[in-house]
C-alpha positions as CSV (number, residue, x, y, z in Angstrom):
1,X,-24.2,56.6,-6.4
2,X,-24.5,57.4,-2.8
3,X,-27.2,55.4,-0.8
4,X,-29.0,56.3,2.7
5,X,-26.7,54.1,4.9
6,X,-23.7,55.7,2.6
7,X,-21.9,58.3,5.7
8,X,-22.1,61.9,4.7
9,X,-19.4,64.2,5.2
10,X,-20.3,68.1,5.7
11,X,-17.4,70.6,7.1
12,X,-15.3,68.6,9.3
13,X,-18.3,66.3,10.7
14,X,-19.3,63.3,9.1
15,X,-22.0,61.6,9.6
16,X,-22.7,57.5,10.0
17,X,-25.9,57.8,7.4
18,X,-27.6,60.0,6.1
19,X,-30.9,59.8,8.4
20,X,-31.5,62.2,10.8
21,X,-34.0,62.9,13.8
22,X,-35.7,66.2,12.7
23,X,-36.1,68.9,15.6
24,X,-39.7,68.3,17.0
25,X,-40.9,70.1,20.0
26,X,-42.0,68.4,23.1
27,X,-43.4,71.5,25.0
28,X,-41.5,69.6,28.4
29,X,-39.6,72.3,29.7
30,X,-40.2,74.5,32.9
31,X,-38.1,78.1,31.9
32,X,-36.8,76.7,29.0
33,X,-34.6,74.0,30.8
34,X,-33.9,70.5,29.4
35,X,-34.5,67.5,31.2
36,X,-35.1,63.7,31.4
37,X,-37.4,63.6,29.2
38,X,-35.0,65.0,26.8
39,X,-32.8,63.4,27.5
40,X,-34.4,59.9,26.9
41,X,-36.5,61.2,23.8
42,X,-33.1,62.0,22.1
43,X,-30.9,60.1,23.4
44,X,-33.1,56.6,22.3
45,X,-32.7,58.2,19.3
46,X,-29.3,58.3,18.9
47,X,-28.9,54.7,20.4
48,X,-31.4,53.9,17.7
49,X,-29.1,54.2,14.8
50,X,-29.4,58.0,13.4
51,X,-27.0,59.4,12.2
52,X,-27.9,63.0,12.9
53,X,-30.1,64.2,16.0
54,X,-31.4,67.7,16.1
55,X,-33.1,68.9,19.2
56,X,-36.3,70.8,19.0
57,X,-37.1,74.5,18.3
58,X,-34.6,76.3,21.5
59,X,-35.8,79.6,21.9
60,X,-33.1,82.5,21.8
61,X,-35.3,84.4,24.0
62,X,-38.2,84.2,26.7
63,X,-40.6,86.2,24.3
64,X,-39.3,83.7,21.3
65,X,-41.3,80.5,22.8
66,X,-44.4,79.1,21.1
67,X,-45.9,77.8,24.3
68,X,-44.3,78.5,28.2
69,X,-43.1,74.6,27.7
70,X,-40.7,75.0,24.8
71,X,-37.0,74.6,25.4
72,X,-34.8,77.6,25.4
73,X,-31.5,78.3,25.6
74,X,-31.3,82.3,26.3
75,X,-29.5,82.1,29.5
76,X,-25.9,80.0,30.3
77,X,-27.8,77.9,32.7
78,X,-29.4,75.8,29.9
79,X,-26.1,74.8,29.0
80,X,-25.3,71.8,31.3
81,X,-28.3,69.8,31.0
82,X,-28.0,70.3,27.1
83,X,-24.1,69.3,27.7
84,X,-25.0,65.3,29.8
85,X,-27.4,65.2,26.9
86,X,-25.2,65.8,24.0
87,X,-22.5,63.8,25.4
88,X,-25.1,60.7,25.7
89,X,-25.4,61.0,21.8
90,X,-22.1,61.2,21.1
91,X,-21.5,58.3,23.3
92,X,-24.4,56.5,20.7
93,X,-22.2,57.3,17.7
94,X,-24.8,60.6,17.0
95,X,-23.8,64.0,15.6
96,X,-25.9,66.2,18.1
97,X,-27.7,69.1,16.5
98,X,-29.8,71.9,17.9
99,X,-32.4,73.9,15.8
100,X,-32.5,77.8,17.0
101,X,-35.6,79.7,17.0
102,X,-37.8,82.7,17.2
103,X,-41.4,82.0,16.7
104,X,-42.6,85.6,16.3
105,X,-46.4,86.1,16.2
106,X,-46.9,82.4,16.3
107,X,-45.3,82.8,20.4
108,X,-47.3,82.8,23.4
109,X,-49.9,79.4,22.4
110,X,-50.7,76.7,24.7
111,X,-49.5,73.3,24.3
112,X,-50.7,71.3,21.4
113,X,-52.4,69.2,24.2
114,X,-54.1,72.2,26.1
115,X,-55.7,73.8,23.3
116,X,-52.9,75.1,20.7
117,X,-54.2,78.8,21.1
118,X,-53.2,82.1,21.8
119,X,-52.6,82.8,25.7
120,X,-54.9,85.2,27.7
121,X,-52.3,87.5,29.4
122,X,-54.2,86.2,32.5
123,X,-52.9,82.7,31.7
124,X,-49.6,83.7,31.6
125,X,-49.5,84.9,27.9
126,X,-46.7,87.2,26.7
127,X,-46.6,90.1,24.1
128,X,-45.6,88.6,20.9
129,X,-42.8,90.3,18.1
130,X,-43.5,90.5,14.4
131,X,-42.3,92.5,11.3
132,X,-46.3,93.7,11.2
133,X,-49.2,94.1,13.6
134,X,-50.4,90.8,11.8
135,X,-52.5,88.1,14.0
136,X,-51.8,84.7,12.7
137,X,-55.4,84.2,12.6
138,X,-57.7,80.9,13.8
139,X,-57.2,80.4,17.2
140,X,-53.8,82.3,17.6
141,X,-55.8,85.5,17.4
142,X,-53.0,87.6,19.6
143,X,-51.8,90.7,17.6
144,X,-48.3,90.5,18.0
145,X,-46.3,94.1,18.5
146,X,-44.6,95.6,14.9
147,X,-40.9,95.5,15.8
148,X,-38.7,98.6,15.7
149,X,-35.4,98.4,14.7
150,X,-34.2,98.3,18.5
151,X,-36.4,94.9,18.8
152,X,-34.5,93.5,15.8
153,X,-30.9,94.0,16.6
154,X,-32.0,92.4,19.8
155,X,-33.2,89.6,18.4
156,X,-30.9,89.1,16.3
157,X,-28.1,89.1,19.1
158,X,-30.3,86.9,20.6
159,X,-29.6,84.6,18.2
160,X,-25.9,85.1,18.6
161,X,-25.8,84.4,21.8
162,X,-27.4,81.2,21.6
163,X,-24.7,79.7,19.0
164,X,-22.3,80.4,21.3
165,X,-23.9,78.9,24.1
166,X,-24.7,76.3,21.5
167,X,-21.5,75.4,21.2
168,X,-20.6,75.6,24.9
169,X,-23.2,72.7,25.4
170,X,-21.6,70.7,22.8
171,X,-23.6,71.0,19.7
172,X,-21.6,69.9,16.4
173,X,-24.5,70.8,13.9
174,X,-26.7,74.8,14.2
175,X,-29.4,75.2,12.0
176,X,-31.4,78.4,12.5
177,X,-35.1,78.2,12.1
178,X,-36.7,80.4,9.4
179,X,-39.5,78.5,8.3
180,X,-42.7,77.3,9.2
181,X,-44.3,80.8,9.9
182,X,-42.0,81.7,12.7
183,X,-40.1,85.3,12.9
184,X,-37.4,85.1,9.9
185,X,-40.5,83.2,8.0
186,X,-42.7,86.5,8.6
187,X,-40.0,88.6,7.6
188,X,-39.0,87.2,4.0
189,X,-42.8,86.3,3.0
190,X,-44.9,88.6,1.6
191,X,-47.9,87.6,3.2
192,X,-46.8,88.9,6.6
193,X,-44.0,91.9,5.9
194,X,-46.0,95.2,5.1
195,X,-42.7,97.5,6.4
196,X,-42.1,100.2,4.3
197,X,-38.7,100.5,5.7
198,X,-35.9,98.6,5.4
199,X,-36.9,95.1,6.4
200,X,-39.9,95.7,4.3
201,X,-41.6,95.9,0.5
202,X,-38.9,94.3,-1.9
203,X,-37.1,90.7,-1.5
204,X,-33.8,92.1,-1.1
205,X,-35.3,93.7,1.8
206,X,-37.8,91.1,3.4
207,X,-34.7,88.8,3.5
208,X,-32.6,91.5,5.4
209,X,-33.3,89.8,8.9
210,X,-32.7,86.2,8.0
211,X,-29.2,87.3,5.9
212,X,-28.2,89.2,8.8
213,X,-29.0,87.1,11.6
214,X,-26.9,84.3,9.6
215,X,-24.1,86.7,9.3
216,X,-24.1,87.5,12.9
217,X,-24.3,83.7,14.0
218,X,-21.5,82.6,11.6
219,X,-19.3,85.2,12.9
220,X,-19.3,83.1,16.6
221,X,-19.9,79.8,15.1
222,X,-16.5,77.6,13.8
223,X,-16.2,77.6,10.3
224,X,-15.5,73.9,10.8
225,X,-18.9,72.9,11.9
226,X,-22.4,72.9,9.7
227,X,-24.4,75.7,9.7
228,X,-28.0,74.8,8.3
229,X,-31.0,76.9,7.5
230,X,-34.7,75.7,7.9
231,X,-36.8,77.4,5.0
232,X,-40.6,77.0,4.1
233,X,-39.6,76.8,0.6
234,X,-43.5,77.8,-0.7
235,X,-46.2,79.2,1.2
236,X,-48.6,77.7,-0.7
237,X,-50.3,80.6,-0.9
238,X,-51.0,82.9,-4.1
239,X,-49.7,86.2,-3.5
240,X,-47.0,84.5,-0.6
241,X,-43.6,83.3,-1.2
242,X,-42.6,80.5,-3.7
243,X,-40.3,78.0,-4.5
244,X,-38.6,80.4,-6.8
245,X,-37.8,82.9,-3.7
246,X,-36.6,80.4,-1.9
247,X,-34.2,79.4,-4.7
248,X,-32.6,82.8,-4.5
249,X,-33.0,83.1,-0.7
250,X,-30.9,80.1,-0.9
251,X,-28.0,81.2,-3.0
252,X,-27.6,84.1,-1.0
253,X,-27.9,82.1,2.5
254,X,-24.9,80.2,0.8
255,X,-22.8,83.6,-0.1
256,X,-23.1,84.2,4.1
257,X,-22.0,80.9,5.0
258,X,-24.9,78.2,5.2
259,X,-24.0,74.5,4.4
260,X,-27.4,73.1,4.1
261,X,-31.0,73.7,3.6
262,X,-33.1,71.4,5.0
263,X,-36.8,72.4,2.8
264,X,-39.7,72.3,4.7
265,X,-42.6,74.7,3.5
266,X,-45.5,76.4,4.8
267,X,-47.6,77.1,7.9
268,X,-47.2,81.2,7.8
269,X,-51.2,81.0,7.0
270,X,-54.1,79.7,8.4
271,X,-55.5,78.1,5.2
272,X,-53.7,74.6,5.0
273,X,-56.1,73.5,2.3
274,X,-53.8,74.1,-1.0
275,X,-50.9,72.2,0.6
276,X,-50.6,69.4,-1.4
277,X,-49.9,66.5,1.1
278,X,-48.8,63.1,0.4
279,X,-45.8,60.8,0.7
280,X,-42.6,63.0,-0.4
281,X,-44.6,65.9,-0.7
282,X,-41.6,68.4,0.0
283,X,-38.8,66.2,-1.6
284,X,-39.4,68.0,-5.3
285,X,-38.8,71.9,-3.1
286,X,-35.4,70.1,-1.8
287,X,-34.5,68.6,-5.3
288,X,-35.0,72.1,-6.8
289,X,-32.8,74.1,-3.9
290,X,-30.1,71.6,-4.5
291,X,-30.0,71.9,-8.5
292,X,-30.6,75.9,-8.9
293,X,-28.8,77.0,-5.3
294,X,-25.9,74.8,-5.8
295,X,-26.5,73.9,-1.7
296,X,-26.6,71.1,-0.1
297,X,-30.2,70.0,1.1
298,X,-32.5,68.0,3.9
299,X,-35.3,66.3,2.6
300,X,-38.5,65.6,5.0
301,X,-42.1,65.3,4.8
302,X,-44.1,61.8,4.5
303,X,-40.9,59.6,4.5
304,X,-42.0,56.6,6.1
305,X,-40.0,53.3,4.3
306,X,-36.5,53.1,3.9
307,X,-37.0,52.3,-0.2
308,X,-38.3,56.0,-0.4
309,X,-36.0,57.1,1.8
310,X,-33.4,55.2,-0.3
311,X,-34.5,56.5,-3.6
312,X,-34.2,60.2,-2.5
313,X,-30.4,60.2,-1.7
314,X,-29.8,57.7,-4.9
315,X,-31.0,60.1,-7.3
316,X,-29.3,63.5,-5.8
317,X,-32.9,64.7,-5.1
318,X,-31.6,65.5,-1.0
319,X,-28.1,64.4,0.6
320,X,-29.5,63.7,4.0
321,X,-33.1,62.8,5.0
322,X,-35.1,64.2,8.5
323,X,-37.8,61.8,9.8
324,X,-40.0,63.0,12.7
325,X,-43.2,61.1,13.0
326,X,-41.4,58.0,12.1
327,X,-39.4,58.1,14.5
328,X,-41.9,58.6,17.0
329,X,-43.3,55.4,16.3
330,X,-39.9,53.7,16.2
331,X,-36.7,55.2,17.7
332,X,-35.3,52.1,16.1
333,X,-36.0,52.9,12.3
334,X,-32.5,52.7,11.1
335,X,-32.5,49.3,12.2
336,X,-35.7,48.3,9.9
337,X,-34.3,50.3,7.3
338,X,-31.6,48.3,7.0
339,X,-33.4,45.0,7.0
340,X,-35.8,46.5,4.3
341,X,-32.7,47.4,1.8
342,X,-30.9,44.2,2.8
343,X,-27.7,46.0,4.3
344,X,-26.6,43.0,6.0
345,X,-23.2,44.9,6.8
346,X,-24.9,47.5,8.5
347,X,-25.4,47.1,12.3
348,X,-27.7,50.3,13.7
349,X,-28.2,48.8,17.1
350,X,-26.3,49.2,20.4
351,X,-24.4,46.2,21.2
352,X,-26.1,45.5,24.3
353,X,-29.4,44.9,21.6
354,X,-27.7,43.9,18.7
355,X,-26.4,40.8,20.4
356,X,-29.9,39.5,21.0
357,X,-32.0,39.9,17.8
């Protein structure tokens, strides 16, 4: 029975647990480049004990941002600040992982911190891309443009390009983004795809962009190395896409050469109200991918003690787990998780600490 301080071996990368930093964006950029403050987010991280470290949303293109701060890595100048940091996390004992990203109609916002709306082209707001003329709605009320099938091959080259850049900077783990309302997400959910070519009407054909953008990127990225998938495995939503898509989605993200879905959900609407919130709240959408798809899976939402965290590897329900906000509050979590599940074999601290406390 594996347990979460158990390493976990996927390709040819293994890693020292199975807790990982999940990608969260900082909005810190200036053109999409990294900096110090990437540096030390991740990096304290990594010297924290994780075993995994994926960096935030990276946009494959200028028009893929969600805000003008997001990082991006759409030109081969991104590449050396990405490589000091990458090569601080392997110093740490981390696998370092980068999450790529379109984020479609959802692009062009302020930061979190200035608003989280749609930019005034006056403010320095951009057009936005999406399978249909479709405003997310609230207060990202831009109406992004319907994208021809020029604007998708670009894209997805796009997203070529940026694995092998990817790998330039010293990445070990890719997962592409299709989740959380973004481009791929708009594509494969009904709620969002009204093309009546296609990329549009029935599931073989809403998934058409995310299977072929894999396709694309596995072609450049080494076989040897994890390629992972970020799904909203339910919109929540009647009439929107469901666990049971996903499920399928799954099985053929598999057949194109994805290791591991990491199951998030939601966020393509508006209406958060029928989420149904709470402490493992997307464990059971994991546990199901895993069973039916025959994939690997990441488990995240609400973990916050290592007995939970604990339980969800134990009983097969996820083979690795993704904290964010917990490690937000403490970079050192590993380290308390270990204390909570009595690992007393298990040192998750960087000598120059470990020798103190």
């Amino acid at each position: 029975m594996p347990h979460l301080f158990d390493p976990y071996q996927l390709k040819d990368i293994t890693l020292r647990n199975r807790i990982g930093v999940s990608p969260m964006c900082q909005y810190s950029s200036q053109e999409g480049m990294a900096n110090d403050w990437h540096l030390v987010h991740l990096g304290a991280r990594a010297s924290g004990g994780a075993g995994l470290v994926i960096a935030e949303a990276t946009a494959v293109e200028p028009r893929g941002r969600i805000t003008p701060g997001d990082a991006g890595i759409w030109s081969d100048r991104h590449i050396e600040p990405l490589q000091r940091i990458n090569q601080f996390l392997k110093s740490q004992g981390a696998i370092a992982g980068i999450q790529i990203a379109h984020a479609g109609r959802k692009a062009s916002a302020q930061r979190p911190w200035e608003g989280d709306g749609s930019l005034a082209d006056r403010e320095g707001g951009w057009e936005t891309l999406a399978p249909s003329p479709l405003a997310f709605g609230d207060k990202l009320w831009r109406v992004p443009k319907e994208m021809t099938l020029e604007d998708i091959q670009t894209v997805k080259d796009a997203f070529r390009a940026a694995a092998i850049r990817s790998l330039a900077a010293g990445y070990e783990w890719l997962e592409l983004h299709f989740a959380h309302g973004y481009l791929a997400h708009s594509f494969y959910s009904p709620l969002t795809n009204q093309r009546t070519d296609a990329y549009g009407g029935s599931f073989e054909n809403r998934i058409r962009f995310a299977l072929e953008t894999t396709r694309s990127v596995r072609e450049v990225w080494p076989e040897r190395l994890p390629l992972a998938a970020r799904l909203s495995c339910s919109d929540w939503v009647e009439g929107g896409w469901t666990i049971e898509d996903s499920v399928e989605l799954s099985k053929h993200l598999k057949a194109e050469g994805v290791d591991l879905i990491d199951c998030s959900s939601g966020f393509n609407s508006s209406d958060y109200k029928q989420y149904p919130f709470g402490a493992s709240w997307q464990i059971p959408l994991s546990e199901r991918i895993r069973k039916e798809a025959g994939i690997a899976t990441a488990g995240v939402g609400y973990i916050t003690n290592a007995m939970q965290a604990d339980e969800i590897i134990r009983n097969h329900r996820a083979d690795i787990i993704l904290l964010a906000r917990e490690f937000l509050r403490d970079p050192y979590w590993p380290y308390r998780a270990a204390q909570e599940l009595h690992k007393k074999d298990v040192n998750t601290l960087p000598i120059q600490y470990a020798s103190m406390v």
